[in-house]
N, C-alpha and C positions, 0 to 999 in steps of 0.2 A: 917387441915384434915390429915387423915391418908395417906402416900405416898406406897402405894404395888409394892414390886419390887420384880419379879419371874425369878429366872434365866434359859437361854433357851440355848443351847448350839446346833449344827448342823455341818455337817461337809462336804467337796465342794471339790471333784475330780479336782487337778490340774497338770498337765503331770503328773511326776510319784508320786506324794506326794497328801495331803490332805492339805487345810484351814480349819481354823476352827471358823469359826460365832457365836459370844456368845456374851451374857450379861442380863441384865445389871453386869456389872465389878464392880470392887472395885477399890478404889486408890490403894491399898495396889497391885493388880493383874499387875495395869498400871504399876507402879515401878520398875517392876520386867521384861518390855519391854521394847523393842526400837521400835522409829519410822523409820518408811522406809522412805527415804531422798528425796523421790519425794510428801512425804506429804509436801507442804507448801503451798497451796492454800491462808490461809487466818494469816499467819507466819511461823517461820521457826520452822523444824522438834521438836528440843526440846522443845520449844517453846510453840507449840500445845501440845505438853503432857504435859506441865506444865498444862496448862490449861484445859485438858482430866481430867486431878486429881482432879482440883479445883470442877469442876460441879459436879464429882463424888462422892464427900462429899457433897456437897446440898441435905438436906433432900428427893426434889424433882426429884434430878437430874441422868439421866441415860446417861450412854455412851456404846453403842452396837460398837461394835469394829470385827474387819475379822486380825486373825493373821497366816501367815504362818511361824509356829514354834514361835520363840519367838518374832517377828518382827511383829508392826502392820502395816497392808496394806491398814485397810479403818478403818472407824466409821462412827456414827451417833450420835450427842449428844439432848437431851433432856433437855430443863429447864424453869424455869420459865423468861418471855419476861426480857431484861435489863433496869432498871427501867430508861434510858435516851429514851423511847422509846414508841411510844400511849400506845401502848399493855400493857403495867405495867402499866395503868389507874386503879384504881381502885383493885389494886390488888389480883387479882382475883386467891386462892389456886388452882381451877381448869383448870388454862388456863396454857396450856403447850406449850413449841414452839419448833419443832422441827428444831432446830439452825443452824445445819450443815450437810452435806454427802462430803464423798472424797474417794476415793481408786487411790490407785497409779497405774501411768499410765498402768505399765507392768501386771497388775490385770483386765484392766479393759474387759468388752465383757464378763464376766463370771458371771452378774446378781445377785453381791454383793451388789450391791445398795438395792435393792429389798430383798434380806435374812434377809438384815440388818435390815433394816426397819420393816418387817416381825414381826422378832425376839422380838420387842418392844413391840410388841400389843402379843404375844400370851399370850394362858389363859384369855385371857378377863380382863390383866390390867391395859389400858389405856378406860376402858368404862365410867372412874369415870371423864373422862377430857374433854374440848374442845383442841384437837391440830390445832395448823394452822402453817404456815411454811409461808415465804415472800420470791419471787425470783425475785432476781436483775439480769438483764442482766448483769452488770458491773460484778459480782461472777462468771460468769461463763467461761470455758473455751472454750472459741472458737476456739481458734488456738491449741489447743491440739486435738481436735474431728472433727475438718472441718466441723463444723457444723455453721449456721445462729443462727442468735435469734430467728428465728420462728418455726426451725425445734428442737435449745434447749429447747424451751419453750414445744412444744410439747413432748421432749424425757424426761423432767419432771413432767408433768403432769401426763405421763403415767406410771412413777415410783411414784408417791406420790398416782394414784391410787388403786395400788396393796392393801393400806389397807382401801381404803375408802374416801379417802383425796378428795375434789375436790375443782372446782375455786368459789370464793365468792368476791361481790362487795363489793368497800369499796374508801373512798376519800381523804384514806391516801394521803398526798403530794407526798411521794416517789415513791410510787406503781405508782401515778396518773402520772408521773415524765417523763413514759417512757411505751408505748402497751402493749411491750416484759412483761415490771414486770406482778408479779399479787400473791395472795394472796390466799393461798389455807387451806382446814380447815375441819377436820371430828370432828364431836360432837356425843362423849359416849353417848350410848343406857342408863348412869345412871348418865347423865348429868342435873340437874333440870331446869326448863324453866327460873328459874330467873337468872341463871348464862346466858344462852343463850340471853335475854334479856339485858342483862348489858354485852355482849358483841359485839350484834348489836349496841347498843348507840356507842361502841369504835369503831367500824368499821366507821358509818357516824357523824361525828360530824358540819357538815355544811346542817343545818336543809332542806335544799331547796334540798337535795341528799336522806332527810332519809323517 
């Protein structure tokens, strides 16, 4: 399938300067930045942009990124599920995951998360996709936000609803592993029933759930 990628660019009042919210980026744009030394959530700083670049060459693959000046301070990356994983069942060109969010600490409280995310779906071009998103308590930061698993779980459900996202069951072992997880999913208004179909089989595969 055909992969549309329209770039959106915005821009976020911060003391005395400007951020600037955009993408989908290019590798070639990534390269040309640094990461901010407080991204390492899920590896270290350069690390993550190596890996920023890699998805960003995937046909399918978007990375919506928040930089002040040349320095990135957040993303959001886009791509197709890792084929060690249910989701890559069936491989499905319209199933997109949305993989990751971060902003760096001293960013954060300024509702980057949400731009970010925003920024993906405008123009109506993820209507062609099912996105789902998978949230492990183990990801997240607790001890940076003084927040519980009940009260993160809730402050991302309410960020993944800004474009539509909501909770959907499912008998994943991982998901099912732990309350806190859970598995969240919007399906494009130009999504076909049999993609959607052959995505509920991937969600329950333990017949006595489905």
């Amino acid at each position: 399938m055909e992969h549309i990628k329209r770039y959106h660019a915005a821009v976020v009042p911060h003391e005395e300067r400007v951020l600037i919210v955009e993408g989908p980026v290019s590798s070639s744009v990534l390269r040309e930045l640094t990461m901010h030394p407080d991204l390492h959530a899920f590896r270290r700083p350069h690390e993550q942009q190596e890996a920023l670049i890699a998805i960003s060459e995937l046909p399918e693959g978007r990375i919506i990124i928040t930089r002040d000046k040349d320095t990135i301070v957040g993303y959001v990356t886009f791509h197709h599920p890792d084929e060690l994983e249910r989701w890559s069942q069936g491989h499905m060109q319209d199933l997109i995951e949305l993989g990751a969010i971060e902003v760096a600490n001293s960013y954060r409280s300024l509702g980057l998360g949400q731009k970010m995310i925003k920024t993906a779906f405008e123009e109506g071009q993820m209507e062609q996709y099912i996105v789902f998103t998978t949230e492990y308590y183990w990801h997240w930061d607790l001890k940076g936000t003084g927040l519980n698993v009940w009260e993160y779980r809730k402050m991302m459900e309410r960020l993944m609803s800004v474009v539509g996202m909501i909770w959907y069951a499912t008998d994943d072992p991982e998901i099912c592993s732990h309350p806190a997880n859970c598995l969240m999913v919007r399906i494009g208004k130009d999504v076909p029933i049999e993609s959607e179909e052959q995505f509920d089989r991937i969600r329950f595969q333990q017949r006595f759930m489905y």
